[in-house]
C-alpha positions, 0 to 999 in steps of 0.5 A: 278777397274779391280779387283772389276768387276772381284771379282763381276763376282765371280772370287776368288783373285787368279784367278784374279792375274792369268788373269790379269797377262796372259793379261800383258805378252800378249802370250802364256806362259807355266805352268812353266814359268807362275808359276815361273813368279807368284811365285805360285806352278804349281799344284794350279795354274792348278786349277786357269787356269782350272777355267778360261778356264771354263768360257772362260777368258783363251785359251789353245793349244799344240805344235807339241812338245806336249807342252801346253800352256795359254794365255787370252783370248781378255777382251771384254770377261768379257763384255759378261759374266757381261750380262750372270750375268745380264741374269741370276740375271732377270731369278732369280728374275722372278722366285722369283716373282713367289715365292713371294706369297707362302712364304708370305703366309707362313710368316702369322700366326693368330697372328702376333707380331709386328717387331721393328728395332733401327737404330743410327747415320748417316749412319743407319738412311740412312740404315733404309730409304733404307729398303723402296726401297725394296718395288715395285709399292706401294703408302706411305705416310711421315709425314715429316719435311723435313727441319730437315731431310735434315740436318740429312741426306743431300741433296746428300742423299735425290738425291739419295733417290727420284731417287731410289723411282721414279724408283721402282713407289713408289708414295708418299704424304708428309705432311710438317710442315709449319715451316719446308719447303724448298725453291724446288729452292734449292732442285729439286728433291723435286718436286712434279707431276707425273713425280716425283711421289709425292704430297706435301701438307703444315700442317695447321698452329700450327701444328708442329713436328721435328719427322717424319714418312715414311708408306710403305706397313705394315712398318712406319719408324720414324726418329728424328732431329739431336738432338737425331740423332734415328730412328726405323722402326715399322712393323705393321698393326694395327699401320700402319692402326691407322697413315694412318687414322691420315694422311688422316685427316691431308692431307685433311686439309692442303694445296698443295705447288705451284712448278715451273717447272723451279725449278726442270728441273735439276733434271729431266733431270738427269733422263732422263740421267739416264733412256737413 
């Protein structure tokens, strides 16, 4: 587990092993000793600890014998360099949001070809639905049979999914078809209200589908049962424009689900949990 925080911190495995192996003998030890301990040449691993001690993970001092010597530093230090990561990765997005604009506009032309993405089996069809929360303070709309969606991709997915989407304030209308709903007492992250940023309204009887589409911003993700286990993602305005007109038309026909706020008070206590 050590070894993954330090590799996201951007240690290579090298420097790694020389750390961890300076914080387990748990004193100043010489390049000789250390080198011969580690079974590593004394140049390279000179390099190892010269990167170390730049970013403040291992100490150095000289006898009076003019000897030198390493040890490692105390690991609260790797706390405090997880926040310079963080520190620096909220200046980078700043700045990029900054940037956003021009290279958005850079990216449009006069005439623009639709962009088409094939996603297969399980995990890429939870790979494409991730694309959606890219996006940040945007209203989408899913035309969605929730019944087969759940059986494609599972519940502990969809958990993930809604706790992600309430996050980034993607506010969401779902249309369910009615031979596709679910009880909410069995799905709480399903609910619907401001909190849970979402309005689920059932189609009118005879109206059926085993297909669904997700809309967000210029993209429409479309997914099929387990049967044929495909989806795709569409980026197109002109497409995205002619559904979201079918929606409205739809939406304005069918009817609101009734959730108790009992059914879903798990689920927004691990919000609450979660945001604390």
């Amino acid at each position: 587990m050590i070894e993954g925080v330090l590799l996201s911190l951007g240690l290579d495995t090298d420097e790694i092993k020389t750390y961890l192996m300076l914080l387990e003998m748990s004193k100043p030890v010489t390049v000789g000793a250390l080198a011969k301990h580690m079974g590593v040449p004394r140049p390279s691993l000179y390099g190892f600890l010269r990167r170390l001690h730049g970013r403040g993970l291992v100490s150095q001092s000289t006898n009076m014998s003019n000897i030198r010597t390493f040890f490692a530093v105390a690991p609260e230090q790797v706390n405090l360099l997880i926040d310079q990561r963080i520190g620096d990765l909220h200046k980078t997005q700043d700045l990029y949001k900054t940037l956003l604009p021009e290279l958005q506009a850079k990216q449009e032309t006069e005439l623009i070809t639709p962009r088409f993405q094939l996603f297969e089996g399980e995990e890429g069809l939870k790979h494409m639905l991730k694309d959606m929360l890219l996006y940040r303070e945007i209203e989408t709309q899913a035309f969605w049979p929730i019944k087969s969606m759940l059986d494609i991709l599972g519940p502990d997915f969809f958990r993930y999914l809604n706790k992600e989407r309430i996050k980034n304030n993607l506010y969401t209308r779902a249309i369910w078809p009615q031979s596709q709903t679910v009880d909410i007492k069995d799905h709480p992250y399903l609910g619907v209200g401001e909190v849970f940023k979402r309005e689920i309204r059932v189609a009118p009887k005879g109206i059926d589908f085993s297909m669904g589409y997700w809309i967000y911003g210029n993209k429409a993700a479309f997914i099929s049962s387990r049967k044929e286990s495909f989806g795709f993602i569409i980026e197109s305005a002109e497409l995205v424009e002619m559904l979201l007109a079918q929606f409205e038309v739809l939406w304005k026909l069918s009817k609101p689900i009734k959730v108790d706020p009992k059914d879903t008070e798990l689920f927004l206590r691990e919000l609450e949990t979660k945001v604390d």
